[in-house]
DSSP file (Angstrom, degrees, kcal/mol; ACC not computed):
  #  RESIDUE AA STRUCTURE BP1 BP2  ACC     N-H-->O    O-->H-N    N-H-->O    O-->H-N    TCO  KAPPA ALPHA  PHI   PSI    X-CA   Y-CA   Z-CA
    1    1 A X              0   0    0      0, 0.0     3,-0.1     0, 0.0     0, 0.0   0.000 360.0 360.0 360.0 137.8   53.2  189.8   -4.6
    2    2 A X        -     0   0    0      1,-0.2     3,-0.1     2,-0.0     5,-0.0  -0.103 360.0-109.8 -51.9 145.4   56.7  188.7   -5.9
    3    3 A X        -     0   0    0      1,-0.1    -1,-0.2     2,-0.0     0, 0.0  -0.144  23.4-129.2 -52.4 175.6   57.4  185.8   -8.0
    4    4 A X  S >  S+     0   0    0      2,-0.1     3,-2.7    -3,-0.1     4,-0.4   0.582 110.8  59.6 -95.9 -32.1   59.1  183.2   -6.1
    5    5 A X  G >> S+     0   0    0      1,-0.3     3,-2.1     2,-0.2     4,-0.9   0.811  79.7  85.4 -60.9 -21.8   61.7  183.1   -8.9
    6    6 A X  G 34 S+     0   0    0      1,-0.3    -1,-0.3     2,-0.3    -2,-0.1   0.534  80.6  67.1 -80.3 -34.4   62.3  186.7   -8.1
    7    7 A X  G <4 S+     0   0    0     -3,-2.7    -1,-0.3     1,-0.2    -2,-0.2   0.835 109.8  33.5 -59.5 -30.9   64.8  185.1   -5.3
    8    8 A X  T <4 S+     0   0    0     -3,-2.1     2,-1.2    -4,-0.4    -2,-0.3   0.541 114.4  58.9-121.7 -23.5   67.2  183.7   -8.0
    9    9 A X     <  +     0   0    0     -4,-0.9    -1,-0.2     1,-0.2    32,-0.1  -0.879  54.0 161.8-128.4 128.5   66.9  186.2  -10.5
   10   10 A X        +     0   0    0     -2,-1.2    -1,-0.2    30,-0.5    40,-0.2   0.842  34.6  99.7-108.6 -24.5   67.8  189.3   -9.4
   11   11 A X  S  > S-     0   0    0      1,-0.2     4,-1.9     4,-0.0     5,-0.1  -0.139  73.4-123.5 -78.8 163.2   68.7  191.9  -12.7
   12   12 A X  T  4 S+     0   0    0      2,-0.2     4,-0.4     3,-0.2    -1,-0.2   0.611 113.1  49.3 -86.9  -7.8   65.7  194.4  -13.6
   13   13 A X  T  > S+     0   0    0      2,-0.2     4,-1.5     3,-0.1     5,-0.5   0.801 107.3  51.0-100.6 -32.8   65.9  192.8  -17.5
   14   14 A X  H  > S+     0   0    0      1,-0.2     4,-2.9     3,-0.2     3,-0.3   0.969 110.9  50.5 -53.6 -47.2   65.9  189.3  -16.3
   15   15 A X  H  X S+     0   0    0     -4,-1.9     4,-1.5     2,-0.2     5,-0.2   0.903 108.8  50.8 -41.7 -51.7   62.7  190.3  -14.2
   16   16 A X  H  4 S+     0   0    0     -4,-0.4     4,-0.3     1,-0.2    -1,-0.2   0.828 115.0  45.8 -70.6 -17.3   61.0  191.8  -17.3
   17   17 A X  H  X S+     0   0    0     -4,-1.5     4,-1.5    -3,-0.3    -2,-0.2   0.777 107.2  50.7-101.5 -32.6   61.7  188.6  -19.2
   18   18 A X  H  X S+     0   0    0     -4,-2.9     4,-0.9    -5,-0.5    -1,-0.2   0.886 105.2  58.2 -65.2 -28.3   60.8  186.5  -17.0
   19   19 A X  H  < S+     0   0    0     -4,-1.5     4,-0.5    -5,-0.2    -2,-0.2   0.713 111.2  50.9 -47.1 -40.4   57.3  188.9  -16.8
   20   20 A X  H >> S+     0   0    0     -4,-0.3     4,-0.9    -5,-0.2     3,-0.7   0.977 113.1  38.6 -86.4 -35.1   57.1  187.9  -20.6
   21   21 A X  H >< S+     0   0    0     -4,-1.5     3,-1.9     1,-0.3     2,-1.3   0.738 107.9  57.2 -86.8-101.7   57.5  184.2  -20.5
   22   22 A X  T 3< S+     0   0    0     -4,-0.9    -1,-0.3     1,-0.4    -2,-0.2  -0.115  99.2  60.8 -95.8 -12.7   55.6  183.4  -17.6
   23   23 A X  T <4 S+     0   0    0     -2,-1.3    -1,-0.4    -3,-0.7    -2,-0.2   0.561  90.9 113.0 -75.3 -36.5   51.9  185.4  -19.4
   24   24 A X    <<  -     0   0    0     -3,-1.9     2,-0.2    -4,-0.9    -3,-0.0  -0.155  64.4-153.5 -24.5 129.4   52.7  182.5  -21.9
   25   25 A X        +     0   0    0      4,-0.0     4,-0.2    -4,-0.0    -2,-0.1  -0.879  47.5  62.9-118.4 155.6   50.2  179.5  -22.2
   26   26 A X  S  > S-     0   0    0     -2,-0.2     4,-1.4     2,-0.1    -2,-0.0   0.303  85.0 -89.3  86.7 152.0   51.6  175.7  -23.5
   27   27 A X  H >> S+     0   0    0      1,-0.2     3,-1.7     2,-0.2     4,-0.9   0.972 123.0  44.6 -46.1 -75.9   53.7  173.1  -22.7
   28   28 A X  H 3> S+     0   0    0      1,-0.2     4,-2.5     2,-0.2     5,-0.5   0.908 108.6  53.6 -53.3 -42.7   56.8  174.6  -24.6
   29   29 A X  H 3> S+     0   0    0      1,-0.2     4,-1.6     2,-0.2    -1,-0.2   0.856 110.3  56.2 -54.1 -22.0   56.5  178.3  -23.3
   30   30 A X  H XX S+     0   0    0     -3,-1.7     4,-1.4    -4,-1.4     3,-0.6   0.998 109.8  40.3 -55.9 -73.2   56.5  176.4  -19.9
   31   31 A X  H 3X S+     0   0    0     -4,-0.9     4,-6.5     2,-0.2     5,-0.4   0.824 114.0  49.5 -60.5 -43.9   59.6  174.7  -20.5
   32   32 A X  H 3X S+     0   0    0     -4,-2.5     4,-1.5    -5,-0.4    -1,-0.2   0.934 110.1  55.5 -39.3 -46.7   61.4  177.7  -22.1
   33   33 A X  H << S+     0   0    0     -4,-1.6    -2,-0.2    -3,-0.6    -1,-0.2   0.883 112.5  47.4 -48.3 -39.2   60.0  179.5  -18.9
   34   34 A X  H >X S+     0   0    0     -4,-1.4     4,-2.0     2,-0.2     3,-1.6   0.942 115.0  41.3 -65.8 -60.0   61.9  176.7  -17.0
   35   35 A X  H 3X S+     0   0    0     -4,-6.5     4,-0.7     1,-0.3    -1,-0.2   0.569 106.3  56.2-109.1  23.5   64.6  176.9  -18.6
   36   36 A X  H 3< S+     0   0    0     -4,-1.5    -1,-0.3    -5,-0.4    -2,-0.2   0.224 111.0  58.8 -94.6  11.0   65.0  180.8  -18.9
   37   37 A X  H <> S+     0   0    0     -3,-1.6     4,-1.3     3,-0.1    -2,-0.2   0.578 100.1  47.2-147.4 -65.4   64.8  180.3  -15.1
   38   38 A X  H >X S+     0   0    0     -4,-2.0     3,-0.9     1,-0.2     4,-0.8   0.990 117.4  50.3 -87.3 -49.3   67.9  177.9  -14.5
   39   39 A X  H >< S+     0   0    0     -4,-0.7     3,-0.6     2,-0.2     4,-0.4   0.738 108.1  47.3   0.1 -73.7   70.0  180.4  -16.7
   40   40 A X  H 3> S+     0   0    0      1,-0.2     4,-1.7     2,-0.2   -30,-0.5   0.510 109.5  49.5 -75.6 -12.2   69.3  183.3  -15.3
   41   41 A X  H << S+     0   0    0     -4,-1.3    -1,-0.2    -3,-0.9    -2,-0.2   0.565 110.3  52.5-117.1  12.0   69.7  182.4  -12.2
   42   42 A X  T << S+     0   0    0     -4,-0.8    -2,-0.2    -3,-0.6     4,-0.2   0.487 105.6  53.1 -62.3 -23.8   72.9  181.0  -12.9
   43   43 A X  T >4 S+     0   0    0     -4,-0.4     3,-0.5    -5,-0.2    -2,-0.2   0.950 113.6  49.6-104.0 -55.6   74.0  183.8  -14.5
   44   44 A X  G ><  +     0   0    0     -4,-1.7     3,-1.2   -36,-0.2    -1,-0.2   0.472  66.9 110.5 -62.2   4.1   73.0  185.8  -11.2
   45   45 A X  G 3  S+     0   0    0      1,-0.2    -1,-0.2   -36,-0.0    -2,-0.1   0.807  80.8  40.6 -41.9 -26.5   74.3  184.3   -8.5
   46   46 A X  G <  S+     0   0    0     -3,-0.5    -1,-0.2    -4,-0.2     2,-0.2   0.284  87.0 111.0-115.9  -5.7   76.8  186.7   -7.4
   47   47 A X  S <  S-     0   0    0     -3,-1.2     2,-0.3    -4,-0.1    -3,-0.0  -0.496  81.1-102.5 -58.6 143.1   74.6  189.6   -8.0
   48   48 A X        -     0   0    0     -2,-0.2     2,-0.4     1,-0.0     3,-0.1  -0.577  40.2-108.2 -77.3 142.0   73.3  191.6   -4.5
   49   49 A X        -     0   0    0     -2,-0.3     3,-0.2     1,-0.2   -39,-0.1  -0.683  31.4-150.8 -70.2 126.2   69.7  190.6   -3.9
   50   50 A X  S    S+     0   0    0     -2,-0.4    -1,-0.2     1,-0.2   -40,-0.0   0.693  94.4  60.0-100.5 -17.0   67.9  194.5   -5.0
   51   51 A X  S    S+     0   0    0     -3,-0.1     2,-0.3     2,-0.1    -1,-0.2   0.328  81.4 102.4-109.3  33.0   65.0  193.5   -2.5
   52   52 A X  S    S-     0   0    0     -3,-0.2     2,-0.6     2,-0.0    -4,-0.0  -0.794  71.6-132.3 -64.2 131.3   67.2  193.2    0.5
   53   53 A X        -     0   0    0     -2,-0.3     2,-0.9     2,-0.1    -2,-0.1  -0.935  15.8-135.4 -91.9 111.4   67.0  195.8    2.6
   54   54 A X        +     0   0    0     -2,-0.6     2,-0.2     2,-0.0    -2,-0.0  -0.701  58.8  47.2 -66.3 108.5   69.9  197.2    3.7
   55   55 A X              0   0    0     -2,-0.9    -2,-0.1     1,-0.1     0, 0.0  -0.368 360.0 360.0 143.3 140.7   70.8  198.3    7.5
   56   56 A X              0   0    0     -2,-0.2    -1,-0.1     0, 0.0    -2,-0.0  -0.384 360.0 360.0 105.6 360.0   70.4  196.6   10.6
């Protein structure tokens, strides 16, 4: 099962880094996590969603 964050960050290296920070334990590697999270999914907004299925 997907992250949930996995909605907002869409690139296949934001995904792997977000795979490394989130196997982090403690309060700061939480907050980094946090805020490698509102970043990157700034950063993606305008990116196509890659688990969308395309077609109708």
């Amino acid at each position: 099962m997907k992250p949930t964050a996995f909605r907002w960050i869409k690139s296949d290296c934001g995904r792997a880094k977000y795979a490394d920070l989130a196997g982090r334990r403690g309060a700061i590697a939480q907050l980094r996590l946090g805020w490698f999270i509102l970043f990157a999914a700034l950063r993606d907004w305008r990116l196509p969603d890659p688990d969308q299925t395309s077609g109708s």
